[in-house]
C-alpha positions in Angstrom: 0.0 0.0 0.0 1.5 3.4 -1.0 2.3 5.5 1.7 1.2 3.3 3.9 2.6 0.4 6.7 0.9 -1.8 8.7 2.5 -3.8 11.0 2.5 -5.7 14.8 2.6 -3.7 17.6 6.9 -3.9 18.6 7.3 -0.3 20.5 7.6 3.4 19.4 8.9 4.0 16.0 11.6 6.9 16.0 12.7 8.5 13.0 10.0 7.5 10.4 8.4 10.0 8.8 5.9 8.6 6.1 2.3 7.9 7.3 1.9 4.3 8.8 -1.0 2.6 10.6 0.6 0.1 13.9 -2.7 -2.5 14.9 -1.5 -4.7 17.0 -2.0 -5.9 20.7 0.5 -4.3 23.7 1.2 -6.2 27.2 1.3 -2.8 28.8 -1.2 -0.8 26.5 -3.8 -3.2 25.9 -5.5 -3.5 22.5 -4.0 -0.8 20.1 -4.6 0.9 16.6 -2.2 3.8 16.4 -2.2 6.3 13.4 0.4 8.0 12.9 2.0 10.6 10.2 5.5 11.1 11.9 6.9 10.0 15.2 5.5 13.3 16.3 1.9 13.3 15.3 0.1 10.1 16.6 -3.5 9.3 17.3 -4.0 5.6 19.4 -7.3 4.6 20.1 -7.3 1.7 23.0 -9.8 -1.2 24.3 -10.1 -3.0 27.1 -13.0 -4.8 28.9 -15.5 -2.2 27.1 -13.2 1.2 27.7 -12.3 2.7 25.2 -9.6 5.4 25.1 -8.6 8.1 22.5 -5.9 10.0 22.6 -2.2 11.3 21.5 0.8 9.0 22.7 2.6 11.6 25.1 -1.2 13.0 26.9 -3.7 12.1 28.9 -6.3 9.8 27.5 -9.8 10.8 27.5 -12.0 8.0 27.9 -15.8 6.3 27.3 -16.3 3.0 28.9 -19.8 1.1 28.5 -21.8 0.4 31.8 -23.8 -2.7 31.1 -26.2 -2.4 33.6 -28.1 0.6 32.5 -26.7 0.7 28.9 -25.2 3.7 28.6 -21.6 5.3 28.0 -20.7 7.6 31.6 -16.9 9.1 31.6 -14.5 11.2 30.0 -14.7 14.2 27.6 -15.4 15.2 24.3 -14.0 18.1 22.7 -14.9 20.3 19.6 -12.8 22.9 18.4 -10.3 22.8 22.0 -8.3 20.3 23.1 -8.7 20.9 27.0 -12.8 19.9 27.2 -14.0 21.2 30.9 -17.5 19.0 30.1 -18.7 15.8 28.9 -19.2 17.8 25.9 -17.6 21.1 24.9 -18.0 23.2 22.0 -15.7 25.9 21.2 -17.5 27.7 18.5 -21.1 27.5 17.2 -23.4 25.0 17.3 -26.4 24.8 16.0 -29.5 22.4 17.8 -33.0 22.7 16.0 -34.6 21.1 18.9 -32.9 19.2 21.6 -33.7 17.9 25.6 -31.1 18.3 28.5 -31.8 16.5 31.6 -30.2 17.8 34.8 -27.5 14.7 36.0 -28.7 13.6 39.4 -32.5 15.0 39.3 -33.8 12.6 36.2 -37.0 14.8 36.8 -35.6 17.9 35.6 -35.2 18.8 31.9 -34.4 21.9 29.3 -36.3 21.2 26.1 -36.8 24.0 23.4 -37.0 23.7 19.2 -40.7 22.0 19.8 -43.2 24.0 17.4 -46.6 25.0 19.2 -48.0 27.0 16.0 -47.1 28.4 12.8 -43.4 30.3 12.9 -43.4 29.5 17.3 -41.0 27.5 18.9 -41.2 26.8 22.8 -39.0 26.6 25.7 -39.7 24.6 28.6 -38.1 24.2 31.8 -39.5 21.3 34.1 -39.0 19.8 37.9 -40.5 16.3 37.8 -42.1 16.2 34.9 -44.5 18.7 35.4 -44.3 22.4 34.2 -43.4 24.8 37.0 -42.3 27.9 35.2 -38.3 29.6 34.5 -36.0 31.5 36.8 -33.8 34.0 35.8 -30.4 34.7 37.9 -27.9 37.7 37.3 -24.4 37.7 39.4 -21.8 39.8 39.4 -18.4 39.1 37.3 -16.5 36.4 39.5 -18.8 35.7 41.4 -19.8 32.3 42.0 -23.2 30.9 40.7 -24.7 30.3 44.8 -24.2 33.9 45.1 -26.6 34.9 42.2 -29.3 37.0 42.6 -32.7 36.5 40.9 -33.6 39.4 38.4 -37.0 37.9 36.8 -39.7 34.7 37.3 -42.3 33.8 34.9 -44.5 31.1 36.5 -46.6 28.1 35.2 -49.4 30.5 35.2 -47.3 32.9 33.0 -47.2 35.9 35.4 -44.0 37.5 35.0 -42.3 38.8 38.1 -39.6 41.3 37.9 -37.5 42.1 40.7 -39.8 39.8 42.7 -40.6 35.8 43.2 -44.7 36.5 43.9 -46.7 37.5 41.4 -49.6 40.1 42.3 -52.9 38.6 42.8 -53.9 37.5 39.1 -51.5 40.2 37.4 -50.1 39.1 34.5 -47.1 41.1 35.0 -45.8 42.3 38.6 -43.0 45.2 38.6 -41.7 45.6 42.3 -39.6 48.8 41.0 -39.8 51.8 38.6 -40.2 51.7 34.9 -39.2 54.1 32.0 -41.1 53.9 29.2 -42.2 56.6 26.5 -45.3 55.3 26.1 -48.2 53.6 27.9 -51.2 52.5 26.4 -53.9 51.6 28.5 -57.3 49.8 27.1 -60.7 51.1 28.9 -63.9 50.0 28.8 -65.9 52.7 29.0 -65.6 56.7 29.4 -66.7 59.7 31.7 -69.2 61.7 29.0 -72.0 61.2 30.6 -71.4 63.6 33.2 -72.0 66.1 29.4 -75.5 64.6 29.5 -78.5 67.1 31.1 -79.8 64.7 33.3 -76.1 64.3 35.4 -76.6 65.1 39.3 -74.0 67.5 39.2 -73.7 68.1 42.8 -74.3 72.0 44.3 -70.8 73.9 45.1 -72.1 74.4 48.4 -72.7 70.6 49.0 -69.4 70.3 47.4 -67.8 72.7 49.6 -69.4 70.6 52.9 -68.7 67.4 51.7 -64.6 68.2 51.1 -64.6 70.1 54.3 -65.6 66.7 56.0 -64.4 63.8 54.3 -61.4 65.6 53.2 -61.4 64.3 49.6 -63.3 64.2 46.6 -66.6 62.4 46.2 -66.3 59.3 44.0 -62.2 59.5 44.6 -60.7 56.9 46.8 -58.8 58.6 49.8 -55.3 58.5 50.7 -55.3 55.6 53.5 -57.2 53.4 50.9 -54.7 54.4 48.4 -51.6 53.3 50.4 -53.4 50.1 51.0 -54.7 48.7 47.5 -52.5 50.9 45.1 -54.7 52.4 42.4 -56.5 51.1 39.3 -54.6 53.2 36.3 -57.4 52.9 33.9 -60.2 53.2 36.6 -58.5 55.7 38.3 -57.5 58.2 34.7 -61.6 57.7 34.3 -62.5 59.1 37.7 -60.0 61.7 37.6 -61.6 62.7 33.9 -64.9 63.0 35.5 -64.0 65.1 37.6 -61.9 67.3 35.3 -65.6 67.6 33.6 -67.6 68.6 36.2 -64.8 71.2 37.1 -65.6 72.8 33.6 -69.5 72.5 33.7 -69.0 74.2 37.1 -67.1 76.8 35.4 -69.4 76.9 32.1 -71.9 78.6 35.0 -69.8 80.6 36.6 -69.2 82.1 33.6 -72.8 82.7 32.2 -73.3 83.6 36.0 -70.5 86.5 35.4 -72.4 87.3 32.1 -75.8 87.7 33.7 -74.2 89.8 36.8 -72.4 92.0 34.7 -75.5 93.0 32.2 -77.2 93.5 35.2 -74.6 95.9 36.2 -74.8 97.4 33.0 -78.5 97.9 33.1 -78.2 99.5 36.3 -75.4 101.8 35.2 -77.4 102.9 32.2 -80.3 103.6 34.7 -78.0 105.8 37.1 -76.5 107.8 33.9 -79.6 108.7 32.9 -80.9 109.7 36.4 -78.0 111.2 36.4 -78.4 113.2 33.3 -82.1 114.4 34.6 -80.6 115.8 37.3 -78.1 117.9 35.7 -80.8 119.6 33.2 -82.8 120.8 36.3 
């Protein structure tokens, strides 16, 4: 065979530099196929009782040996793109995993699974103790740090509330904030408006029962008051309604004011006319 050899296993071969293949059996190696391009570059691969080791001559092997009783291949590392693997298996570089399902060693019950399609263009990511759904944790830690001092930054549950910066969600809110938010815009969706307080039938309360009311209760009717406040937090979309009704019963009340100003001051200039001309009488006598 050109470029070539193939021989029995009878030690290291120093000096030769062509390619050759060595299969052979070793008292002190066990079973042995060693390929080889000079008597620097070598690859052995090495059985025994189910082991099987792959390595370079002068390093560390790593290692995959076959456990019988539960089928399955436990020890060593394998290595893509580095030549120091840190885990069973390590990439160096991109990989790319349509759909896959990791199972957390020790705790059989817990599992990563994403790639599964639930719809048209959707692809879902689960995270699972025991079979059974129980939501995601997200953890942030300083540079360094170790992973037990992580702190968590966001939860979604298996209800899909989403909790940031904390691990209960509010009531039956979708979304629980326990901090401030910047945003430059809000949208919120109401179900109804204030316009009937426009309508001519509205029980626009009297300015003097206004005036009582306030005086006693210290807040507006129909407004919650300030302990209540503190206590349940306020309704944004309830609460922009109620403050818009009362922002239009501020202008009806001023809408009469003003045709009360109107009416007082042609009044005033009836009787002004009256005094000029009594006035004028009196200064042709």
């Amino acid at each position: 065979m050109s470029g070539m050899r193939y021989q029995r296993y009878s030690g290291i071969i120093a000096g030769f530099t062509d390619p050759y293949l060595i299969l052979g059996a070793s008292t002190t190696q066990d079973d042995e196929l060693v390929f080889a391009g000079n008597s620097a570059a070598k690859m052995d691969v090495r059985l025994l009782d189910g082991v099987l080791k792959i390595g370079g001559s002068a390093s560390p092997f790593s290692q995959l040996s076959r456990d019988e009783l539960t089928n399955s291949w436990v020890g060593g590392n394998l290595g893509v793109g580095t030549d120091n693997p840190r885990a069973r298996l390590h990439v160096n570089g991109d990989m790319m995993l349509p759909r896959a399902s990791v199972s957390s060693v020790g705790e059989p019950g817990e599992f990563l699974k994403w790639g599964t399609p639930t719809g048209p263009g959707i692809a879902s990511v689960q995270l699972a103790p025991d079979n059974d759904v129980q939501g995601l944790v997200f953890y942030t830690h300083p540079s360094a740090a170790y992973a037990d001092q992580a702190v968590e930054a966001m939860r979604i549950t298996a209800a899909g509330q989403v909790c940031v910066g904390s691990d209960t969600p509010d009531g039956n809110s979708l979304l629980t904030l326990a901090g401030g938010m910047a945003s430059r815009e809000v949208k919120v969706t109401v179900t109804a408006g204030n316009d009937k307080v426009f309508e001519s039938d509205y029980p626009l309360m009297d300015l003097r029962m206004l005036d009582h009311y306030v005086s006693t209760e210290k807040h507006l009717p129909g407004i919650a008051p300030e302990r209540v406040m503190l206590q349940e937090g306020v309704q944004l979309g309830e609460f922009s309604i109620q403050l818009l009704g009362k922002i239009e019963e501020l202008t009806l009340y001023t809408i009469d004011q003003q045709k009360q100003l109107q009416a007082q001051q042609k009044a005033l200039e009836a009787m002004q006319s009256k005094i000029d001309e009594l006035q004028t009488q009196l200064d042709t006598k």
